[in-house]
C-alpha positions in Angstrom: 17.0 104.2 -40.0 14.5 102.0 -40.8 9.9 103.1 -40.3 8.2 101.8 -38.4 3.9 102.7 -38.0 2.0 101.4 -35.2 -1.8 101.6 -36.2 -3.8 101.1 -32.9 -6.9 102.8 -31.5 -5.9 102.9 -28.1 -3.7 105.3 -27.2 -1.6 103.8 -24.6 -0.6 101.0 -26.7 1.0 103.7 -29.9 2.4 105.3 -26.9 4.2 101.9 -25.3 4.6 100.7 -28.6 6.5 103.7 -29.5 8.7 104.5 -26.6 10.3 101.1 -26.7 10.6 100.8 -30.6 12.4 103.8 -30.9 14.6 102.8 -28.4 15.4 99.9 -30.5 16.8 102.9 -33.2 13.1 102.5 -35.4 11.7 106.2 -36.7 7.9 105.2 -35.4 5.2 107.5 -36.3 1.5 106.5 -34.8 -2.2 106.1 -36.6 -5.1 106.3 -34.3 -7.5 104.8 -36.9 -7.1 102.7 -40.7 -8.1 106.5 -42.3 -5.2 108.2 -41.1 -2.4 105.1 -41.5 -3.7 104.9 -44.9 -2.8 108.4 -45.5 0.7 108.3 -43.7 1.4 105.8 -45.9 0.6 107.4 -49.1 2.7 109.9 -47.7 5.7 107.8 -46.6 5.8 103.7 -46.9 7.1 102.3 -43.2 9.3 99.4 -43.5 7.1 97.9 -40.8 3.5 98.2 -39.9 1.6 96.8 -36.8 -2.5 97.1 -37.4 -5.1 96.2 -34.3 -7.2 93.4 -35.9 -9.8 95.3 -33.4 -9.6 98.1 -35.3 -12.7 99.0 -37.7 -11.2 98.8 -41.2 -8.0 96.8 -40.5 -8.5 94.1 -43.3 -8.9 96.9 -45.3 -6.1 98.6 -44.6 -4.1 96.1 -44.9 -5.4 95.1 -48.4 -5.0 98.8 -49.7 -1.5 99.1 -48.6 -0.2 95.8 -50.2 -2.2 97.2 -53.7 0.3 100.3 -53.3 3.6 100.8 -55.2 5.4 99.8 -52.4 2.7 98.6 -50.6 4.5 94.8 -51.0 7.6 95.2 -49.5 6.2 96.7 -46.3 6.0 94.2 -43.5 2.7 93.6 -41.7 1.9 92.9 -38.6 -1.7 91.5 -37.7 -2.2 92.2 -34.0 -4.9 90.3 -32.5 -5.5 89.4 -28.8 -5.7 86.0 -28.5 -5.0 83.1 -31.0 -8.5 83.3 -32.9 -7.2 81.0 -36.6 -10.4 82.6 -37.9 -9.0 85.8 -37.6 -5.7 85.1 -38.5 -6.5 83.4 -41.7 -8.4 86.9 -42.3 -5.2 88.3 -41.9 -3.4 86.2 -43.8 -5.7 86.7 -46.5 -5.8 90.4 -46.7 -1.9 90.2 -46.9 -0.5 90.3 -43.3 3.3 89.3 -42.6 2.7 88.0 -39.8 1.1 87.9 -36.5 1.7 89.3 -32.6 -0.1 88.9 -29.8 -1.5 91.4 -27.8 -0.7 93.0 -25.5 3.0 93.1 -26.1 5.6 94.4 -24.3 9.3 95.3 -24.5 10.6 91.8 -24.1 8.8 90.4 -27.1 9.0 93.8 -29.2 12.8 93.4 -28.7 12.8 89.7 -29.0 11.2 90.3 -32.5 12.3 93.7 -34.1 15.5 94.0 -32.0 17.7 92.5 -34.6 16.1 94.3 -37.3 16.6 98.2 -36.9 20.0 97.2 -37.0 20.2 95.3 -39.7 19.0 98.3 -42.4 
């Protein structure tokens, strides 16, 4: 079964996030802020990774996680709330995968990751 770590601040959206991803057969564990994901992390590498671009530290985080052992195999997720390129390209550049929208929901978490969990 492939990981799956949804770094957010807000607790509703690890809790969304989470319901319908492990529905889709991911083992999802939550962050609250970049301290703790950073720590899960050292702990156990997810496969996946979504980090809030509103979240203090998130460049950071992402940075430190592709400087990791494993760190660049993990897939990255940068998710901002609207389509800001200056942002994005600060995502890019700290290492993110890729980007998603916010706020999601289970069609596009399906439409994206559905084929995915499977696939491991």
């Amino acid at each position: 079964m492939q990981r799956f770590m949804i770094t957010d601040t807000s607790d509703v959206v690890r809790k969304v996030g989470k319901r319908i991803l492990s529905e889709l057969d991911f083992l999802v564990s939550e962050a609250g802020d970049a301290r703790e994901a950073l720590m899960r992390c050292q702990a156990e590498m997810p496969d996946y990774l979504l980090v809030d671009a509103g979240m203090e530290g998130a460049l950071e985080l992402i940075a430190c996680i592709r400087a990791m052992p494993d760190g660049k195999d993990v897939k990255i997720y940068y998710c901002v709330i609207e389509a800001d390129l200056r942002k994005l390209m600060a995502g890019k550049r700290a290492g993110a995968t890729d980007f998603l929208l916010k706020p999601f929901d289970r069609k596009i978490l399906t439409a994206i990751f559905g084929n995915r969990a499977a696939a491991a």
